[in-house]
Structures are given as structure tokens and as C-alpha cells.
C-alpha positions in Angstrom: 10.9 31.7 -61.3 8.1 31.9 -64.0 7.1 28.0 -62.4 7.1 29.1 -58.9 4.9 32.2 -60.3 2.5 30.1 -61.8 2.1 27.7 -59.0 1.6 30.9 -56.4 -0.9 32.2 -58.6 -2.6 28.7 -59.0 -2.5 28.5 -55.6 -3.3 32.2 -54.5 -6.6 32.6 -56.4 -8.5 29.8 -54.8 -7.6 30.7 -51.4 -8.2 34.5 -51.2 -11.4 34.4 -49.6 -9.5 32.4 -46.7 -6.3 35.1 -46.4 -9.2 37.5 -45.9 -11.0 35.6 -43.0 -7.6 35.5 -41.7 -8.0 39.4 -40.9 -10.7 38.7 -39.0 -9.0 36.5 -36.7 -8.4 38.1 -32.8 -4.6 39.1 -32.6 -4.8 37.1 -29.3 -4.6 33.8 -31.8 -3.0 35.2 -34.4 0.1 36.1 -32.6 1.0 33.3 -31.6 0.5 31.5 -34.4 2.9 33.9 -35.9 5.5 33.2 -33.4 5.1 29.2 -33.3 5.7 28.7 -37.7 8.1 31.0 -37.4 9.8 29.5 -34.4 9.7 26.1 -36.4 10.8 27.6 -39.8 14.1 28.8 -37.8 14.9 25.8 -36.4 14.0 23.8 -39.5 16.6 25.7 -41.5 19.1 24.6 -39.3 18.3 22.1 -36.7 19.9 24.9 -34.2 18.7 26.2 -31.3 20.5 29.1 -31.2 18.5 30.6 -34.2 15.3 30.5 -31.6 17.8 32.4 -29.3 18.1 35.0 -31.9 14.9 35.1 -32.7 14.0 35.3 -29.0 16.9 38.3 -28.4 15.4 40.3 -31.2 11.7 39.5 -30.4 12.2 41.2 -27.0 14.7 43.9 -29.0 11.8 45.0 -31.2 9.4 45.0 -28.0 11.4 46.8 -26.3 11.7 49.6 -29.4 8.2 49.4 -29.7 7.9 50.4 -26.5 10.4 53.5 -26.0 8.7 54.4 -29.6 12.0 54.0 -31.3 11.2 54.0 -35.3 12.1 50.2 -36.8 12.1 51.0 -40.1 15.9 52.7 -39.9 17.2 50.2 -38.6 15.8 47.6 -40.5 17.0 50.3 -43.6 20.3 50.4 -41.7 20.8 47.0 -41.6 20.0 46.2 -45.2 22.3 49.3 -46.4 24.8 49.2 -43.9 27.1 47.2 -45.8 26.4 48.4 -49.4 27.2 52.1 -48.2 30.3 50.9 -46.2 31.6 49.2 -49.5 31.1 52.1 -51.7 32.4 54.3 -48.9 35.9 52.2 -49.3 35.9 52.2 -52.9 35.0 56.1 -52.8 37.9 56.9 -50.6 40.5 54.2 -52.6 39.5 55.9 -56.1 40.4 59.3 -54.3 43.4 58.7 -52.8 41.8 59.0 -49.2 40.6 62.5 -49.8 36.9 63.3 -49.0 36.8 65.8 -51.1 35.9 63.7 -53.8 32.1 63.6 -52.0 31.9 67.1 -52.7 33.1 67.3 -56.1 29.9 67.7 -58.6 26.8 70.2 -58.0 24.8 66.9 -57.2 26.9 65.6 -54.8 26.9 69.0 -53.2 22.9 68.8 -53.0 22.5 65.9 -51.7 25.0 66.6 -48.6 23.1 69.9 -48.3 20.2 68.0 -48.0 21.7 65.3 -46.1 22.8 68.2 -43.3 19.5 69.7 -43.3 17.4 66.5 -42.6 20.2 65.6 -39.6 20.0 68.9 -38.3 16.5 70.2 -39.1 14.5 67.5 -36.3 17.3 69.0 -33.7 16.3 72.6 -34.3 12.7 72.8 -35.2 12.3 72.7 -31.5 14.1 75.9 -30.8 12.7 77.2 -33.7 9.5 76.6 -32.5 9.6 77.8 -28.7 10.9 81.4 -30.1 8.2 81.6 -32.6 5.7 80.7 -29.7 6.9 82.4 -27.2 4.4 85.1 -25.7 5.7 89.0 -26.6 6.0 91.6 -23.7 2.9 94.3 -24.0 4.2 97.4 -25.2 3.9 100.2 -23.1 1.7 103.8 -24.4 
């Protein structure tokens, strides 16, 4: 690690100026640039073509999020955690016995679900919230 440090910092500080023209560079270019070495690194890794199928199904995925403006960044989150919190979830309910009470069992835990329920339900009922706060009143009568 400390030797693959070195030599990116070696090789880093000569070449700044040229990362920084690369900002410049039209998106029409840079795109597919992108897409080609990345392309090439996938099939380098393994000679296969079905990681440039993969990379093809979720290059039109992501397009298609981008698109319908669904958020990446939970699933990307998702897909990193996923398995870590399904894991921990198994060794939660084993330790207990199969009883989910044991999520509820310290004053922290309880926080956190509270907070957990809130930022699930919250986004669903802001907009209610909203529409009766807005909502013209009838003029009263003298």
C-alpha cells in the first residue's frame, strides 16, 4: 500500500494540470471515452462478453433512473449494505431466539426505530400535511 501511494503521488503531481484540462473537455468526447476504457477494462478482467452485457443492462438501467428521476444513490447504498444488514439481521434474530423484540430492547435502539419510522413515513405525509395547511379558509360571515 505505502508503494502504490508513493507511486500515485509521484505520478499525480506532474500530471494535475492535465486532469484539470480534462474538465474542459465537451461531454460529447468525454462520454464516450468513458464508456470505451471501461468497456475494455470489463472485458480485460475476464476475456467475457457477458460482463459488456452487464455493463450494457445496467448502462441503460441507470438511464432509465435517470430519466424517471429515481435517486441512485439508495440503491447503490442498498446494494453495498444489503448483505451486511441481512447478515446482522440473521445473527440478531439467532441470538434472540427468533424474537424481534430484541430490536427494541435499549433506549437507543428505540430511537433509532422512532427515527427510522418517521423518515419512512414523514415524505408520505408531508403532502397531506401540506394541502391542509394551504388550503384557503371559508370567509366568516358578520
Amino acid at each position: 500500500m505505502y508503494v502504490g501511494n508513493a507511486m500515485l503521488l509521484i505520478l499525480n503531481l506532474p500530471l494535475v494540470g492535465l486532469f484539470v484540462r480534462m474538465l474542459y473537455m465537451p461531454s460529447g468526447l468525454l462520454f464516450p471515452l468513458v464508456i470505451v476504457i471501461s468497456a475494455i477494462g470489463a472485458f480485460a478482467l475476464n476475456s467475457s462478453t457477458t460482463d459488456l452485457y452487464l455493463i450494457l443492462f445496467f448502462g441503460v438501467l441507470g438511464y432509465l433512473f435517470e430519466k424517471a428521476d429515481i435517486p441512485v444513490a439508495p440503491l447503490v447504498l442498498s446494494l453495498v449494505l444489503g448483505g451486511l444488514m441481512e447478515q446482522s439481521f440473521r445473527q440478531a434474530m439467532t441470538v434472540s431466539g427468533g424474537n424481534p423484540g430484541i430490536f427494541l430492547q435499549s433506549n437507543v435502539a428505540r430511537v433509532l426505530v422512532a427515527l427510522a419510522v418517521i423518515a419512512f413515513v414523514l415524505p408520505l405525509l408531508l403532502p397531506l400535511l401540506l394541502r391542509l395547511v394551504r388550503r384557503p379558509r371559508p370567509a366568516r360571515q358578520p
